[in-house]
Structure formats: structure tokens, C-alpha cells
PyMOL Python script that loads the backbone (N, CA, C, O; Angstrom):
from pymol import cmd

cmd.read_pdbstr("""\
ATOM      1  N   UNK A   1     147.019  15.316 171.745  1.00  0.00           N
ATOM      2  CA  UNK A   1     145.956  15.935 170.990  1.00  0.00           C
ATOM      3  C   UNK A   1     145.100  14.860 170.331  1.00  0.00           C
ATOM      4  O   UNK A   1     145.383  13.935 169.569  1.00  0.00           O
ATOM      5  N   UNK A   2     144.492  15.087 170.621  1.00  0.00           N
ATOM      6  CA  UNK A   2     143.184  14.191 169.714  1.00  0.00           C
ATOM      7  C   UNK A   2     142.451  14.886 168.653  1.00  0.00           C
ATOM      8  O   UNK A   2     141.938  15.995 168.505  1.00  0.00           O
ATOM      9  N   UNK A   3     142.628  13.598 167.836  1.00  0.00           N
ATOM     10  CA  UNK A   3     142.073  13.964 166.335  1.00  0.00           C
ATOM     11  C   UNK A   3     140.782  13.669 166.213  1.00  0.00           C
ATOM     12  O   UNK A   3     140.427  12.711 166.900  1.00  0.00           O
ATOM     13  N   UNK A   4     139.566  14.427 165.247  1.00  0.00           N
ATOM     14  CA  UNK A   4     138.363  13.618 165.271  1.00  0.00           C
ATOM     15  C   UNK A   4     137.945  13.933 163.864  1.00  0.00           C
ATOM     16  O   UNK A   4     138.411  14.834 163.166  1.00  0.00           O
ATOM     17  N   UNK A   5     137.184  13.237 163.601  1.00  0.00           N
ATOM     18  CA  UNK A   5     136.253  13.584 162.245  1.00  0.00           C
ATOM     19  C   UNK A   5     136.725  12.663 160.818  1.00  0.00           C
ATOM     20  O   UNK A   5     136.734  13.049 159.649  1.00  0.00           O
ATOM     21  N   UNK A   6     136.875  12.135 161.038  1.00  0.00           N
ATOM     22  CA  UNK A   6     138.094  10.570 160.054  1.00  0.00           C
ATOM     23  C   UNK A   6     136.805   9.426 160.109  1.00  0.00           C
ATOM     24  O   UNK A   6     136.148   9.071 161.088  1.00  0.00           O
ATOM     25  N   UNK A   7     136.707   9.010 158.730  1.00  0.00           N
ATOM     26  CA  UNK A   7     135.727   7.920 158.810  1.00  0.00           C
ATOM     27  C   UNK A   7     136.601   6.847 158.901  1.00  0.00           C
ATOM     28  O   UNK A   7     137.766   7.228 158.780  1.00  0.00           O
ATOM     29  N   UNK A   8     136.443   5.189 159.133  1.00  0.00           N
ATOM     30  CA  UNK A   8     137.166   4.471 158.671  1.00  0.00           C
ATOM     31  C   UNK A   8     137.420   4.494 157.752  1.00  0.00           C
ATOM     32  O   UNK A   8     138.537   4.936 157.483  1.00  0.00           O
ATOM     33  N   UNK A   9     136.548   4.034 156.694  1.00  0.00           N
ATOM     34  CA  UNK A   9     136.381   3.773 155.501  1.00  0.00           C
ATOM     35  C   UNK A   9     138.241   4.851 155.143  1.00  0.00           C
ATOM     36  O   UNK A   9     139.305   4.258 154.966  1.00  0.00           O
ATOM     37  N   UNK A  10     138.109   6.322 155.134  1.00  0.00           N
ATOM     38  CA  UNK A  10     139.206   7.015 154.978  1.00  0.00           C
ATOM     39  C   UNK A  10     140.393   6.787 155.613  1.00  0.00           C
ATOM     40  O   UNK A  10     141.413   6.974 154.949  1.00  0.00           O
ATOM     41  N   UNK A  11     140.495   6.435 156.715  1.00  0.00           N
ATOM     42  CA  UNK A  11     141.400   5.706 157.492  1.00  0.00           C
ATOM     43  C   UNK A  11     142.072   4.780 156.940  1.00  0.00           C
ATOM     44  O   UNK A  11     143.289   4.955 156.887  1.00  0.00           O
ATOM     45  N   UNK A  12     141.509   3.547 156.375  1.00  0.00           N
ATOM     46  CA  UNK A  12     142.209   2.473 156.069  1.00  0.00           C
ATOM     47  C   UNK A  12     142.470   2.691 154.829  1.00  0.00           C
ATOM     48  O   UNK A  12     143.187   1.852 154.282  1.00  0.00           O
ATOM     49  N   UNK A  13     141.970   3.892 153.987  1.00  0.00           N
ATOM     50  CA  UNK A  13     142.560   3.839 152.388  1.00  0.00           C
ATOM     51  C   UNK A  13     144.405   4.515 152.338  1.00  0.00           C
ATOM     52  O   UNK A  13     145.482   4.211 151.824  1.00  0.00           O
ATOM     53  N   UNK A  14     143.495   6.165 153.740  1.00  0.00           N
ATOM     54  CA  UNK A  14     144.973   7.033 153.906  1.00  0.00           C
ATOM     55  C   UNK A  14     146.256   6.252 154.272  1.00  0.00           C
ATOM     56  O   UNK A  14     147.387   6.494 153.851  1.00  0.00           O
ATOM     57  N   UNK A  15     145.825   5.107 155.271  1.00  0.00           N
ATOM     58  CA  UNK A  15     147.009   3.879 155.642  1.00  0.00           C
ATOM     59  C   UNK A  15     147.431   3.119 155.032  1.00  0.00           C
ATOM     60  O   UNK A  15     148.318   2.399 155.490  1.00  0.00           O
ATOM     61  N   UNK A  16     146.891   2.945 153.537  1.00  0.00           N
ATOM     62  CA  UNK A  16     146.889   2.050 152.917  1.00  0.00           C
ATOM     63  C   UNK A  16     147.184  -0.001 153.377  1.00  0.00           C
ATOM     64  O   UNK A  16     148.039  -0.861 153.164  1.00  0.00           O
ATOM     65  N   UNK A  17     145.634   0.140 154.194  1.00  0.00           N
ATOM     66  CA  UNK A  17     145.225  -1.077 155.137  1.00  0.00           C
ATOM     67  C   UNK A  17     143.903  -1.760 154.149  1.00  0.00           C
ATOM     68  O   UNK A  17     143.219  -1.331 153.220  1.00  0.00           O
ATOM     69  N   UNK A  18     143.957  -2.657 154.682  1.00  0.00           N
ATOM     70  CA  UNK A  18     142.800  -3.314 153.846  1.00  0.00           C
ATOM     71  C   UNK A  18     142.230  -3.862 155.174  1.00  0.00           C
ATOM     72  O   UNK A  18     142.785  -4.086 156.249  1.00  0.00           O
ATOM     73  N   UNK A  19     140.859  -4.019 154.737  1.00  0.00           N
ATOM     74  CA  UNK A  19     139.623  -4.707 155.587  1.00  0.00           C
ATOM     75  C   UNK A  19     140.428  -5.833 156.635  1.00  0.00           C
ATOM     76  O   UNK A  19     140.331  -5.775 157.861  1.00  0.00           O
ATOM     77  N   UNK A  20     141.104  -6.691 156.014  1.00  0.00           N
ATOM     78  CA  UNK A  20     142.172  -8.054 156.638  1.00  0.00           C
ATOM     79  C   UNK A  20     142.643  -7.248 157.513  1.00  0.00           C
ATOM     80  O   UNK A  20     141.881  -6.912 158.419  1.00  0.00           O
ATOM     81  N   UNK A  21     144.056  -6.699 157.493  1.00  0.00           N
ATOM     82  CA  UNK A  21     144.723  -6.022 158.047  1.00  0.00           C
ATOM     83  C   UNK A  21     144.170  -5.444 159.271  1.00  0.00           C
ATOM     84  O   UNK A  21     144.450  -5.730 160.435  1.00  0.00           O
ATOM     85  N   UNK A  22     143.424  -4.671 158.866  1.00  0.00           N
ATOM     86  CA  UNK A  22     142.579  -3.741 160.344  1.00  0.00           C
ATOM     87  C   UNK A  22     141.543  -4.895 161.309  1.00  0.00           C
ATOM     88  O   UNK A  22     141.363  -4.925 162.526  1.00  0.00           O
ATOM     89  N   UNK A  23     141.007  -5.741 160.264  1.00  0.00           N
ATOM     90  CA  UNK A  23     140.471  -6.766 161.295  1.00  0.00           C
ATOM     91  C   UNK A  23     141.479  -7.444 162.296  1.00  0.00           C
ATOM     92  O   UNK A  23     141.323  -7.502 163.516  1.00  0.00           O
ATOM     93  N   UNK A  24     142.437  -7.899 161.646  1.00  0.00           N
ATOM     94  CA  UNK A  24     143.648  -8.288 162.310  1.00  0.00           C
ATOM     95  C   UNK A  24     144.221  -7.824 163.582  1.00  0.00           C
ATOM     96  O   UNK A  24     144.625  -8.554 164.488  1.00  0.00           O
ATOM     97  N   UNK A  25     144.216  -6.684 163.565  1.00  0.00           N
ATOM     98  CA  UNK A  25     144.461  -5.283 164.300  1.00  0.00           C
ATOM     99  C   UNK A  25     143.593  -5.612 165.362  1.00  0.00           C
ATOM    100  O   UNK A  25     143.925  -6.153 166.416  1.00  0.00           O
ATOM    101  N   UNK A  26     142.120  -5.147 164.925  1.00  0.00           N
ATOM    102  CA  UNK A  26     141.179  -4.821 166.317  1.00  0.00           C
ATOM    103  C   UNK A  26     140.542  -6.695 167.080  1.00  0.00           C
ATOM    104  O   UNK A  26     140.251  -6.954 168.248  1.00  0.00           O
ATOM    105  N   UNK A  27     140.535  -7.320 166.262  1.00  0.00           N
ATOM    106  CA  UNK A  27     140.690  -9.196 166.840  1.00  0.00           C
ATOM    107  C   UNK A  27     139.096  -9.091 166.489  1.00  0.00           C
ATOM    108  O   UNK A  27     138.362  -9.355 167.441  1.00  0.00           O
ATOM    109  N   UNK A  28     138.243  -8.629 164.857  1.00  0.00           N
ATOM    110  CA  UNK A  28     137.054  -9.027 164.823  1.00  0.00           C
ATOM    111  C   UNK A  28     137.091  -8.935 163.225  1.00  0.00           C
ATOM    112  O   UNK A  28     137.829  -8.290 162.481  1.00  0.00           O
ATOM    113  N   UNK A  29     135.978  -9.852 162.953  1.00  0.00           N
ATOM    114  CA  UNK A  29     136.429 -10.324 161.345  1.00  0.00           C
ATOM    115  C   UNK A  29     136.075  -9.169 160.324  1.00  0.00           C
ATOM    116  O   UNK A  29     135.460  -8.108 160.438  1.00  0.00           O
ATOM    117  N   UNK A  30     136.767  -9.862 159.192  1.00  0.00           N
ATOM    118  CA  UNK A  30     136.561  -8.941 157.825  1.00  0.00           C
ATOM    119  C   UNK A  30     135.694  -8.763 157.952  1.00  0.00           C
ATOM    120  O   UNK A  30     135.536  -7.883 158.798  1.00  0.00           O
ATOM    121  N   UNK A  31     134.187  -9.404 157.250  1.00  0.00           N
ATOM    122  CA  UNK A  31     133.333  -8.880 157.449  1.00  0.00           C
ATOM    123  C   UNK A  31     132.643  -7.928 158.270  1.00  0.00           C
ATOM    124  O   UNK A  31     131.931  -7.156 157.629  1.00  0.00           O
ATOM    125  N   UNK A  32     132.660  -7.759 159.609  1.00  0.00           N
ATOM    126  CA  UNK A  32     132.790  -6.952 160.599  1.00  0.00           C
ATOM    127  C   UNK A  32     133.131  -5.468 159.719  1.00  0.00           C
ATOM    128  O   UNK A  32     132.340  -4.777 159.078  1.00  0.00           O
ATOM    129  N   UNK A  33     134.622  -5.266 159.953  1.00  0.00           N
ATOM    130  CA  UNK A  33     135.031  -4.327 159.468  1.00  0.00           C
ATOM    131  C   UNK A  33     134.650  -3.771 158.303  1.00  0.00           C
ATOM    132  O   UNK A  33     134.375  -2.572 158.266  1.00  0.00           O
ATOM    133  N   UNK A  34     134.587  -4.485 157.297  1.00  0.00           N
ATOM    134  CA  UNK A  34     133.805  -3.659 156.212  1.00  0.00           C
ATOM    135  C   UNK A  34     132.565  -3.495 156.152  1.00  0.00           C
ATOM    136  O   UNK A  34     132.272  -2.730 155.233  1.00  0.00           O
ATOM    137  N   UNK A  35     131.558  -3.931 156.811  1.00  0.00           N
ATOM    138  CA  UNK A  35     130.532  -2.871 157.346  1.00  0.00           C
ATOM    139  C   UNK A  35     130.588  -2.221 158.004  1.00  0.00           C
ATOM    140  O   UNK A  35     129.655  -1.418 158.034  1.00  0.00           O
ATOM    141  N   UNK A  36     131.455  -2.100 158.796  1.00  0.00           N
ATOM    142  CA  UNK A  36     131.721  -0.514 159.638  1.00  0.00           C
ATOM    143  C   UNK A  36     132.238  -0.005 158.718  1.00  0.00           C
ATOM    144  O   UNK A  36     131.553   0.956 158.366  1.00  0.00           O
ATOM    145  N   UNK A  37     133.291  -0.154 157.987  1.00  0.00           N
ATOM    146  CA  UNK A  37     133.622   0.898 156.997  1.00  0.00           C
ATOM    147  C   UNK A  37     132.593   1.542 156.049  1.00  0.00           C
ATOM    148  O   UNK A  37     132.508   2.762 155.902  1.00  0.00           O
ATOM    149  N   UNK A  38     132.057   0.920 155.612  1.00  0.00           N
ATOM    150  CA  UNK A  38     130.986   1.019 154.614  1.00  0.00           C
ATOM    151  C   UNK A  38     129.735   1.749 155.343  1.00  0.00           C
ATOM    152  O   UNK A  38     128.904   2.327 154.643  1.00  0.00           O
ATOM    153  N   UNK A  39     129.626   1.721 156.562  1.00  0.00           N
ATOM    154  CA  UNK A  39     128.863   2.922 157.630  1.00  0.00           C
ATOM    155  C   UNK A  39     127.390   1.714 156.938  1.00  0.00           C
ATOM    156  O   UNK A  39     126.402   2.201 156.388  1.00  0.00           O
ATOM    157  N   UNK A  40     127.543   0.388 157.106  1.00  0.00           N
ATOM    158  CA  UNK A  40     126.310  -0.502 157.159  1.00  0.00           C
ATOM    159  C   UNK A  40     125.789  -1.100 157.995  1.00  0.00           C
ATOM    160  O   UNK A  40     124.783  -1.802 157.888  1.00  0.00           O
ATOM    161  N   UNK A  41     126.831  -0.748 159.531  1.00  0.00           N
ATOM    162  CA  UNK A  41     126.516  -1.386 160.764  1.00  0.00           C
ATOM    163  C   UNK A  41     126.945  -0.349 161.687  1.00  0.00           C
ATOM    164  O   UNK A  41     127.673   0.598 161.390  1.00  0.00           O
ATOM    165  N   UNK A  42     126.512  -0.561 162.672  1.00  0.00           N
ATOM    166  CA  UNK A  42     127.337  -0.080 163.942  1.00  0.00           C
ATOM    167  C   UNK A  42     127.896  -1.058 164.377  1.00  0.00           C
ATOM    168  O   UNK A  42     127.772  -2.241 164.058  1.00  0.00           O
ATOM    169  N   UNK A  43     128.949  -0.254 165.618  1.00  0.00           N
ATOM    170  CA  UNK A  43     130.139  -1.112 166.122  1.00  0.00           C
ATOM    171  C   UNK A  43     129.483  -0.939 167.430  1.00  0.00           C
ATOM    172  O   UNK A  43     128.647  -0.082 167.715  1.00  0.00           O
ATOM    173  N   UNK A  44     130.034  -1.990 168.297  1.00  0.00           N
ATOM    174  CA  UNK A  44     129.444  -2.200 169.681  1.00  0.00           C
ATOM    175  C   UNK A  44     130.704  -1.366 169.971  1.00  0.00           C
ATOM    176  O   UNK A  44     131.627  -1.015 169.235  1.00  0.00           O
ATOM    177  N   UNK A  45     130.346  -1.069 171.838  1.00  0.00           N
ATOM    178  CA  UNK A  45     131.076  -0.724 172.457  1.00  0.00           C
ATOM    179  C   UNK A  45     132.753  -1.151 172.639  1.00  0.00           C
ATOM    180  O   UNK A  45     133.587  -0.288 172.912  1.00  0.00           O
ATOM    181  N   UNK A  46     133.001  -2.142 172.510  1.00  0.00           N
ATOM    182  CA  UNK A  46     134.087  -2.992 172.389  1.00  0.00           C
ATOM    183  C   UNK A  46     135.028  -2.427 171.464  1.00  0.00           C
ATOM    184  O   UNK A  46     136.056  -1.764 171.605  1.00  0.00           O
ATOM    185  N   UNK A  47     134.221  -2.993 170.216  1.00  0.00           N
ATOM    186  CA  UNK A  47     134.826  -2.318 168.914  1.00  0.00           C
ATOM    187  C   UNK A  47     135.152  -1.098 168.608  1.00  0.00           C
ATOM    188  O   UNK A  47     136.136  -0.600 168.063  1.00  0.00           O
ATOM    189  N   UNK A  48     133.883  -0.562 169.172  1.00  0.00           N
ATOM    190  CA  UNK A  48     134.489   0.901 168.893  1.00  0.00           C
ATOM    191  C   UNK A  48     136.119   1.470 169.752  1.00  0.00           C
ATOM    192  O   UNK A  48     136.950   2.154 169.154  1.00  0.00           O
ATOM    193  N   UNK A  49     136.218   1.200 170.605  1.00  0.00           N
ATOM    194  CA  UNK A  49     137.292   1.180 171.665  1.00  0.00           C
ATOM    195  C   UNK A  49     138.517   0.393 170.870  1.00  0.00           C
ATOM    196  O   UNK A  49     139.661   0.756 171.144  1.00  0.00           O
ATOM    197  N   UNK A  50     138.398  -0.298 170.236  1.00  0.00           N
ATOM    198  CA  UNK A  50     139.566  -1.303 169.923  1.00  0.00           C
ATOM    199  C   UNK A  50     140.028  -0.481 168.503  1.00  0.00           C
ATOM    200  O   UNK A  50     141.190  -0.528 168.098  1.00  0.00           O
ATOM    201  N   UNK A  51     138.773   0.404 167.688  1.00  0.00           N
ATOM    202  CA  UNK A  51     138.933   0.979 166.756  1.00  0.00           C
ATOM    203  C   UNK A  51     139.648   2.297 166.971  1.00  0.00           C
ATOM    204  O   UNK A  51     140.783   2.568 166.577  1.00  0.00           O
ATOM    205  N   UNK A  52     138.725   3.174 167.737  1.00  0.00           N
ATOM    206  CA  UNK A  52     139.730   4.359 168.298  1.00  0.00           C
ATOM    207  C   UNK A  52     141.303   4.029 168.862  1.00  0.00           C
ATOM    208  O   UNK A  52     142.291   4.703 168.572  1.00  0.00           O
ATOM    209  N   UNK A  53     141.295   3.075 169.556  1.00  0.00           N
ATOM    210  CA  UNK A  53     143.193   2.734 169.938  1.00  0.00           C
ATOM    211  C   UNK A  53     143.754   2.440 168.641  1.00  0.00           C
ATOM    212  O   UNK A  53     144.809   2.996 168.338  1.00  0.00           O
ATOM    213  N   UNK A  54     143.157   1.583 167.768  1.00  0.00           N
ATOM    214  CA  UNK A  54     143.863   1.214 166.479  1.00  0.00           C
ATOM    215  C   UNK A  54     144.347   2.330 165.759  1.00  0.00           C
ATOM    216  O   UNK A  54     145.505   2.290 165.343  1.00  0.00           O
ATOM    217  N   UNK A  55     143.357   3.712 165.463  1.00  0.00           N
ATOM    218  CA  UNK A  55     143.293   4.180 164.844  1.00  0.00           C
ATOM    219  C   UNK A  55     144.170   5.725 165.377  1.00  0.00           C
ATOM    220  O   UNK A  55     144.152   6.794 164.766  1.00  0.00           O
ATOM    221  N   UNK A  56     144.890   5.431 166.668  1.00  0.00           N
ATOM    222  CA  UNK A  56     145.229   6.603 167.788  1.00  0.00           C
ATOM    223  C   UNK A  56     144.655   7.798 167.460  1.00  0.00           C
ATOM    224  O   UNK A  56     145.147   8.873 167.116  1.00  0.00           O
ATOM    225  N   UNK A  57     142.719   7.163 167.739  1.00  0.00           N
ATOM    226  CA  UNK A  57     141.948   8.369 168.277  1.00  0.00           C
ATOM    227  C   UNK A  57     141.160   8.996 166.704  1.00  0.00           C
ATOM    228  O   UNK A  57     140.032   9.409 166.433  1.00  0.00           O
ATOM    229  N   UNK A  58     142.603   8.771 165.819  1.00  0.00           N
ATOM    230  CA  UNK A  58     141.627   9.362 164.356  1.00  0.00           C
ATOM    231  C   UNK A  58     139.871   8.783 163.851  1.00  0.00           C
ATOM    232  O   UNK A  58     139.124   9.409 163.098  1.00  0.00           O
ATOM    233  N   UNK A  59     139.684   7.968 164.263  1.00  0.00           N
ATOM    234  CA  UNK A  59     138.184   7.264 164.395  1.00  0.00           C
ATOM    235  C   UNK A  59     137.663   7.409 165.704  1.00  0.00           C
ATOM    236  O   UNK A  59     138.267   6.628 166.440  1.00  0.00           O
ATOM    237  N   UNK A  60     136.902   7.990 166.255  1.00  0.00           N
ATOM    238  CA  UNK A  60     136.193   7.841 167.529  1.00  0.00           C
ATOM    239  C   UNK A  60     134.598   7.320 167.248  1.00  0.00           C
ATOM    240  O   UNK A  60     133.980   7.245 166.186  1.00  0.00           O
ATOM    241  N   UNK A  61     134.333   7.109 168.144  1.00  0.00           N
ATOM    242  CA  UNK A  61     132.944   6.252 168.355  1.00  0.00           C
ATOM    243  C   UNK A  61     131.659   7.278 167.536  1.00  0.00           C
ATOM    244  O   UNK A  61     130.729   6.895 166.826  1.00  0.00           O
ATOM    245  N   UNK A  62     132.090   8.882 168.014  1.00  0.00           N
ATOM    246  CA  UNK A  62     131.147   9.861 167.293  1.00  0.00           C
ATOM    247  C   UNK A  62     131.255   9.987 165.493  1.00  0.00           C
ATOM    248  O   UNK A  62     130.429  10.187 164.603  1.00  0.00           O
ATOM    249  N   UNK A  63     132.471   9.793 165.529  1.00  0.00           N
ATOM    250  CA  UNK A  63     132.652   9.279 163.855  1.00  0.00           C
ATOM    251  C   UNK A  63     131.824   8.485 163.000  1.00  0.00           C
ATOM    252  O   UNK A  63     131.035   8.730 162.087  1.00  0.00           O
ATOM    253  N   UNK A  64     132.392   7.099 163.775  1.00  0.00           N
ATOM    254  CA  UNK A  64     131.123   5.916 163.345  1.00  0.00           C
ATOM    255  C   UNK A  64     129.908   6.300 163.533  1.00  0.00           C
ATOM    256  O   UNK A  64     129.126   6.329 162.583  1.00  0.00           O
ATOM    257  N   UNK A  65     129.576   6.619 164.638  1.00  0.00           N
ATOM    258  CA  UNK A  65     127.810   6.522 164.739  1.00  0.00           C
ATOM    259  C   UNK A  65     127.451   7.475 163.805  1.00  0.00           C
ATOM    260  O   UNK A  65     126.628   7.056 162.991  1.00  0.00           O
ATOM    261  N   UNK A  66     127.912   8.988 163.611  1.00  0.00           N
ATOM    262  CA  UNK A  66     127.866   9.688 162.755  1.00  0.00           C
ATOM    263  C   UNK A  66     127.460   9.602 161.119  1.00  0.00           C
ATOM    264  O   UNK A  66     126.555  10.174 160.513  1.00  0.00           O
ATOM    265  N   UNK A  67     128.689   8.475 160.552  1.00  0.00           N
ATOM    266  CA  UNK A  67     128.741   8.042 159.541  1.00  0.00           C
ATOM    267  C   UNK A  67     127.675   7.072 159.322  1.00  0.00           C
ATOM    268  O   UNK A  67     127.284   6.970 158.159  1.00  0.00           O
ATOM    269  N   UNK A  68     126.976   6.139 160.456  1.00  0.00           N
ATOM    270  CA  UNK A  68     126.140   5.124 159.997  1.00  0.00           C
ATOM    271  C   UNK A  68     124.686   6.106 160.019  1.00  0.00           C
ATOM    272  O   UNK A  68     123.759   5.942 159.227  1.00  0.00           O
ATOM    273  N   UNK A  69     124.710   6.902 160.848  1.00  0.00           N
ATOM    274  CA  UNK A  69     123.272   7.411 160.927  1.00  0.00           C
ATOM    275  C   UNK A  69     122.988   8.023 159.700  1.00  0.00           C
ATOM    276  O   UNK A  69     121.794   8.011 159.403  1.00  0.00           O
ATOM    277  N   UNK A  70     123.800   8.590 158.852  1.00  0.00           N
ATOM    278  CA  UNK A  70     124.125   9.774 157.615  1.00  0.00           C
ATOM    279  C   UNK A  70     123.675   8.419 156.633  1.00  0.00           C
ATOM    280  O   UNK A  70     122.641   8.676 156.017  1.00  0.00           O
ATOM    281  N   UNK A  71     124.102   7.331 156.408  1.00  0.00           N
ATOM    282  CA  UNK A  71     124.233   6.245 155.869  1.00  0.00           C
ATOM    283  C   UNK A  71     122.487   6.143 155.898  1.00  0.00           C
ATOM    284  O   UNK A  71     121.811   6.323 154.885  1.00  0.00           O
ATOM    285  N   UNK A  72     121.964   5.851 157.124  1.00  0.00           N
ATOM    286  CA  UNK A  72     120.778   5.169 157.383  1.00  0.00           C
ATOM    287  C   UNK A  72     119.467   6.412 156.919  1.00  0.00           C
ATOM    288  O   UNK A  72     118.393   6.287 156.332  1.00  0.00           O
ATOM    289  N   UNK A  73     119.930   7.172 157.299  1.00  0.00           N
ATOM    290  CA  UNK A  73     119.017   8.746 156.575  1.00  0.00           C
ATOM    291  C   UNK A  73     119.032   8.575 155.194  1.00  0.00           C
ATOM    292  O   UNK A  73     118.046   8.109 154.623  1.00  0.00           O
ATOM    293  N   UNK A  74     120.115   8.923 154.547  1.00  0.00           N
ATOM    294  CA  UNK A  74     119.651   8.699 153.173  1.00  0.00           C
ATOM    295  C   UNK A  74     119.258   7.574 152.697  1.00  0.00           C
ATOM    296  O   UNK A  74     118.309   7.819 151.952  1.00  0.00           O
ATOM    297  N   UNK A  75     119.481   6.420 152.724  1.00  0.00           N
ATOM    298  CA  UNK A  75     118.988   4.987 152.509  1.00  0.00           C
ATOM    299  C   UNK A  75     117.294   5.467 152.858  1.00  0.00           C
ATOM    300  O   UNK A  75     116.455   5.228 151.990  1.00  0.00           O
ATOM    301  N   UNK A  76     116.996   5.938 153.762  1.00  0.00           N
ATOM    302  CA  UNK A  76     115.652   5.994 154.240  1.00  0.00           C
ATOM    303  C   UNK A  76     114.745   6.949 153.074  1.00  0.00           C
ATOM    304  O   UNK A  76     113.696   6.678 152.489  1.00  0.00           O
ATOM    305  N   UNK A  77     115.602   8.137 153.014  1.00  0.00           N
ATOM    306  CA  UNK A  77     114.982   8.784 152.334  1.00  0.00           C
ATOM    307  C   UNK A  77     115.448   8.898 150.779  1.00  0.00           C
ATOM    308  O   UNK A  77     115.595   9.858 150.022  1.00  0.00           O
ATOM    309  N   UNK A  78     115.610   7.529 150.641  1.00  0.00           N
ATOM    310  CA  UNK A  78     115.483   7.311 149.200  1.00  0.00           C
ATOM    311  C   UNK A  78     114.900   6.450 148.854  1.00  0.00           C
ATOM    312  O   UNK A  78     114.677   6.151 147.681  1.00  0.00           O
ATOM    313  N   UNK A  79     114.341   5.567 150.374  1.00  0.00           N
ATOM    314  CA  UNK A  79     112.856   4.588 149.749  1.00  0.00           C
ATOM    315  C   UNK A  79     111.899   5.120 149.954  1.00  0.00           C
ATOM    316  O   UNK A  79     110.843   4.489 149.901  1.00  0.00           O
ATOM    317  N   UNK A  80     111.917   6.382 150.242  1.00  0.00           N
ATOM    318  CA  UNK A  80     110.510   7.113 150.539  1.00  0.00           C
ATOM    319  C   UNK A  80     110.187   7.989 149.571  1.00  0.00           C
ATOM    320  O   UNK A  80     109.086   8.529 149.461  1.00  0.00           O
ATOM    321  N   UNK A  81     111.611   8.229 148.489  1.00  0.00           N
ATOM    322  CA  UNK A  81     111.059   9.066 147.509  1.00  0.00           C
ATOM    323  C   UNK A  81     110.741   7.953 146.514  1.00  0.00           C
ATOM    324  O   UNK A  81     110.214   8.222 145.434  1.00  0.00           O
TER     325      UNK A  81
END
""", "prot")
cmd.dss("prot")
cmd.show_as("cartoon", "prot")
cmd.util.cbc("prot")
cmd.orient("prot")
């Protein structure tokens, strides 16, 4: 069964993982990871893949993109107000 709808950001708190840890995990740096967590970047194809296995499936790629676009909307429309 596959799980969906899990941000990272929630992921690594419910696991009690830190940014290190999960970078560790998927083989791309802290920094990296906590802008994906933080829904301040997108993840390439790679990553995202290395994230969903890490995460068995609780993060999928529609998650992230999800979370960054939601991220990038309001950011937008709060320099426009």
C-alpha cells in the first residue's frame, strides 16, 4: 500500500530525523534537504526517487512539488499585496 500526502518537513519531525540524518540517507547535502523541507526548492528527479525510497513512499514527488508550489503562491501573493 502506498501512502501519500506527508510533507517532508513532517516526515523527518514524525521520525524524529534531522536535516543530517536524512541527507545522509538520500547521499545529498544538508542544505539540500532543508530546502526541500522547508518547500524552498524543488528536488530533481533523482532526489525525489531517493526521497520516496527513504521515506517508503510516505513522501512522493506529488507531495514535494505540491508543497513547493503552495510555498511559491503565497510568497507571490504576498508581494503583490
Amino acid at each position: 500500500m502506498v501512502l501519500s500526502g506527508m510533507l517532508l518537513f513532517d516526515y523527518l519531525n514524525e521520525n524524529g530525523m534531522t536535516y543530517a540524518d536524512f541527507a545522509s540517507e538520500v547521499g545529498f547535502s544538508v542544505r539540500s534537504v532543508e530546502k526541500w523541507a522547508r518547500g524552498e526548492r524543488y528536488a530533481g528527479y533523482i532526489a525525489t526517487e531517493r526521497i520516496k525510497t527513504a521515506t517508503k513512499h510516505q513522501v512522493t514527488a506529488e507531495d514535494h512539488y505540491n508543497a513547493v508550489t503552495k510555498r511559491h503562491h503565497r510568497d507571490t501573493v504576498s508581494a503583490i499585496s
